[in-house]
C-alpha positions in Angstrom: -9.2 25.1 -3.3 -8.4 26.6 -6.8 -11.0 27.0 -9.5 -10.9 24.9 -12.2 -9.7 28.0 -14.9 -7.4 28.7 -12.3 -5.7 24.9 -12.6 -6.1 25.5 -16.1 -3.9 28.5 -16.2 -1.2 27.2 -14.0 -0.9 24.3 -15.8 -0.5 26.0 -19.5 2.4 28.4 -17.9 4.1 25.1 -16.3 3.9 23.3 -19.5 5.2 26.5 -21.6 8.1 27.4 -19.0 9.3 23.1 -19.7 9.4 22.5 -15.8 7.9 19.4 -15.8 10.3 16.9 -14.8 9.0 13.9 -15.1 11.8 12.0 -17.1 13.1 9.0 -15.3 11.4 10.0 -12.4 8.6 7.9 -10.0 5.4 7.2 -12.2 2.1 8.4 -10.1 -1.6 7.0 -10.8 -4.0 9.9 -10.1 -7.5 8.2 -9.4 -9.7 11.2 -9.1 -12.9 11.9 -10.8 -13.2 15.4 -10.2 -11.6 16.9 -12.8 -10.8 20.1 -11.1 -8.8 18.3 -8.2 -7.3 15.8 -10.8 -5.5 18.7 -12.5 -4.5 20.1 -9.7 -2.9 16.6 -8.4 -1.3 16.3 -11.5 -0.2 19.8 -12.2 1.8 20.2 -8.4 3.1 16.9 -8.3 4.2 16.9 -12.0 5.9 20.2 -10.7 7.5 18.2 -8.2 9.3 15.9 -11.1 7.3 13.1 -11.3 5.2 11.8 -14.0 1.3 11.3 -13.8 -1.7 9.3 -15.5 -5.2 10.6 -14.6 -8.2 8.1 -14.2 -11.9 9.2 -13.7 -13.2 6.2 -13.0 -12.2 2.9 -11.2 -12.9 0.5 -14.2 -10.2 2.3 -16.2 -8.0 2.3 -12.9 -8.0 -1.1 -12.5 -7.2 -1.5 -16.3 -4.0 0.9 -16.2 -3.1 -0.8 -12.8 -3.1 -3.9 -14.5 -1.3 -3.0 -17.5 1.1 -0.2 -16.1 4.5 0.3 -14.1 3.0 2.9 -11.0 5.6 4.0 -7.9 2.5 5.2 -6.0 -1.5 5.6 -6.4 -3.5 8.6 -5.2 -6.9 7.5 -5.0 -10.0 9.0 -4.3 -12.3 7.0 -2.4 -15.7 7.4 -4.2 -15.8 7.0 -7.8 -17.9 5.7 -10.5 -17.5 2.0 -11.3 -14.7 0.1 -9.1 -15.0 2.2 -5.5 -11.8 3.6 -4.2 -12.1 0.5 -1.2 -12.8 -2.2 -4.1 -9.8 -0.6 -6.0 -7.5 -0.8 -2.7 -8.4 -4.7 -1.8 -7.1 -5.4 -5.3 -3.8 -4.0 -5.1 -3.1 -5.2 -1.5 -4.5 -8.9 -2.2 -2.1 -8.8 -5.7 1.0 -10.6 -5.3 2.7 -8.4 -8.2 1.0 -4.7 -6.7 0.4 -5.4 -3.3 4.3 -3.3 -2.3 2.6 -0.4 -3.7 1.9 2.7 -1.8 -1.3 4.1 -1.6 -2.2 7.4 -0.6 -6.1 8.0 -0.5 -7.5 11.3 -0.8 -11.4 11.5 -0.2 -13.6 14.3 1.4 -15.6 11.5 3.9 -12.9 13.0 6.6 -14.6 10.7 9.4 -12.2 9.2 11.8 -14.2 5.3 11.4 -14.0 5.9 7.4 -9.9 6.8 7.9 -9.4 4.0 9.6 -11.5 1.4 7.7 -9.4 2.7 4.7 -5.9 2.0 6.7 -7.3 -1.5 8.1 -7.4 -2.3 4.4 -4.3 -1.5 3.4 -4.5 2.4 2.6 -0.5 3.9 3.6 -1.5 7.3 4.1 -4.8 9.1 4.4 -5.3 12.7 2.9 -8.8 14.6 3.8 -10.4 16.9 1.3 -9.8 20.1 1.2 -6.2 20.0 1.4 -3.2 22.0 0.3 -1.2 20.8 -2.8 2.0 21.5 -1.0 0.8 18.7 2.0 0.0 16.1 -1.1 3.2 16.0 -2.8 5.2 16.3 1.0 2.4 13.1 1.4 3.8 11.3 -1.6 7.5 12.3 -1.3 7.1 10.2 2.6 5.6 7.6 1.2 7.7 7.2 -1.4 11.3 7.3 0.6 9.7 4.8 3.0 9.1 2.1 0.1 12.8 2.6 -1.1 14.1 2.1 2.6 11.7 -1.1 2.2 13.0 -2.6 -0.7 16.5 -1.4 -0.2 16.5 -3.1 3.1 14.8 -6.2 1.4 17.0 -6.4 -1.3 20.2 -6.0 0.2 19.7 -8.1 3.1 21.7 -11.4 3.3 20.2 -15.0 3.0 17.3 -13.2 3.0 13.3 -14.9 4.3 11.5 -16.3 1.5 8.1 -17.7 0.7 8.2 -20.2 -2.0 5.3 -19.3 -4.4 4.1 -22.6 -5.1 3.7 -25.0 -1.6 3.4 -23.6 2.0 7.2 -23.1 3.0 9.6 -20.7 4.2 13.0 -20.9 3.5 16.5 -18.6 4.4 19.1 -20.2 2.8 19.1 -24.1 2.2 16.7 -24.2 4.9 13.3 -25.2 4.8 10.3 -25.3 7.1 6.8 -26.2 6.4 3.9 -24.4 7.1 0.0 -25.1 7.8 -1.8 -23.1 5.1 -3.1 -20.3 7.3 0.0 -19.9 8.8 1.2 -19.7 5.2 -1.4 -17.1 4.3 -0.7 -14.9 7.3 2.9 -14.5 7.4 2.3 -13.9 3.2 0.2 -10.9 4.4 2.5 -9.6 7.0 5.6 -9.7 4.7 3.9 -7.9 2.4 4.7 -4.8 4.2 7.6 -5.2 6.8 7.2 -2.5 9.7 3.6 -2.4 9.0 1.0 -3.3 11.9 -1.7 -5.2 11.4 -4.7 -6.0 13.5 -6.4 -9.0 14.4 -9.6 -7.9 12.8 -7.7 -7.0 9.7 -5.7 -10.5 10.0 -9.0 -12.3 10.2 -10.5 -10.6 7.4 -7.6 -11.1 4.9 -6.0 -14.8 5.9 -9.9 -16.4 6.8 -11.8 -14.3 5.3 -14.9 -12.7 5.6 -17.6 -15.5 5.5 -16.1 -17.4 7.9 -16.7 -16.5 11.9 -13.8 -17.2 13.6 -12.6 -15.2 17.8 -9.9 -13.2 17.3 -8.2 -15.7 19.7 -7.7 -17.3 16.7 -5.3 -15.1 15.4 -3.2 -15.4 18.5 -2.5 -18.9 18.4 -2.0 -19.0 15.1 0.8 -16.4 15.4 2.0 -18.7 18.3 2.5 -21.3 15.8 3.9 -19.5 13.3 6.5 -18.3 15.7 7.6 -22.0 16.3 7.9 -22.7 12.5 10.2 -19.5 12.2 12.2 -20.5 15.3 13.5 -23.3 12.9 15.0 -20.7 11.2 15.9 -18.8 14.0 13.8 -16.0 12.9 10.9 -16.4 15.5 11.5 -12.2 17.0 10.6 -11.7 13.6 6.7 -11.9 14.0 7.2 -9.1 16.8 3.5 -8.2 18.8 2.7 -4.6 19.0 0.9 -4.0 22.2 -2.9 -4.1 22.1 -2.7 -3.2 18.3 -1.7 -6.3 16.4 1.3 -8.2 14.6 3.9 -7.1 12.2 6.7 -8.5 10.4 10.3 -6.9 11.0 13.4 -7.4 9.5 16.2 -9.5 10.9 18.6 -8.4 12.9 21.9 -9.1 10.9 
């Protein structure tokens, strides 16, 4: 790990020698509040043409995500204020954020704490220490996989929609109602198409916390919402993954 003079000094002889490239390019949302590690984020991945905005804390993060355009978040796990996990609920429970990658960086490099972070939403996981050249390789993934995403959403015909307002599903002229928590589920699994989810995640996000419910549940709900979509002729859309969970995939034109 560099020292901070160091990041200082690279940063100075980058800024003087103009290769920052950052016009038109993806806009990044550091969320670190080390300030050593936060320049260092900033410095290689500005070197890697894209532009960056620093937050020390997750009150301001929360402001900036709020208020800003962002391609992709790096965020730290503990800060002051908003934790990294509060900070991560909010984008994926936002129905304007919730496409956004995120890519947390944190030193608690225990396997329960990577995977708690991914069961909420996280799209990559980056342990501290780490090499700057592994972060931006981290962030250039991510970032091709949301353009195949919203390329092959965008482009694809008579596409699935939700209709924001009343629990339906439509392709096309056609319609089919939905019970609310089948509603609410295949909301969450659209979200992010490819994306597995499990059943405790599921429960935890479409029921919510404060209410026990067996994980049963999930299945026959899924069963049901395979029947509504079969009146689209979209049921192999809700596709199970073997003893992981449920995901949504695009259809097969």
């Amino acid at each position: 790990m560099l020292e901070l003079n160091q990041v200082n000094l690279q940063y100075r002889t980058l800024m003087e020698n103009n290769i920052e490239k950052s016009g038109g390019r993806a806009a990044i949302l550091i969320v670190e509040d080390e300030a050593s590690i936060a320049r260092l984020m900033s410095l290689h991945l500005r070197a890697a043409g894209y532009s960056t905005h620093v937050c020390e804390d997750g009150d301001s993060a929360l402001e900036a995500l709020r208020d800003g355009s962002w391609r992709l978040v790096v965020l730290d796990r503990m800060l002051p204020g908003a934790n990294g996990m509060k900070i991560l609920r909010w984008i994926k429970n936002s129905a304007s954020k919730a496409q956004l990658p995120v890519l947390m960086v944190t030193a608690l490099g225990m396997s329960s704490e990577r995977v708690q972070g991914l069961n909420e939403g996280a799209d990559d996981y980056l342990p501290k220490p780490f090499e700057p050249d592994e972060l931006v390789a981290r962030v250039k993934a991510l970032l091709r996989r949301s353009r195949v995403v919203e390329s092959g959403i965008t482009n694809m015909k008579n596409s699935i929609q939700l209709d924001p307002d009343v629990p339906v599903v439509f392709e096309g002229k056609t319609r089919v109602e939905l019970r609310p928590l089948e509603y609410k589920l295949l909301k969450l699994l659209m979200e992010k198409p490819g994306k597995t989810r499990d059943r405790e995640y599921l429960l935890d996000h479409v029921w919510g916390r404060d209410v026990f419910v067996e994980a049963r549940t999930v299945d026959v709900t899924v069963k049901r919402l395979r029947k509504a979509m079969d009146q689209l002729g979209r049921k192999e859309c809700i596709e199970t993954v073997r003893s992981m969970g449920y995901r949504f995939v695009l259809p097969r034109e």
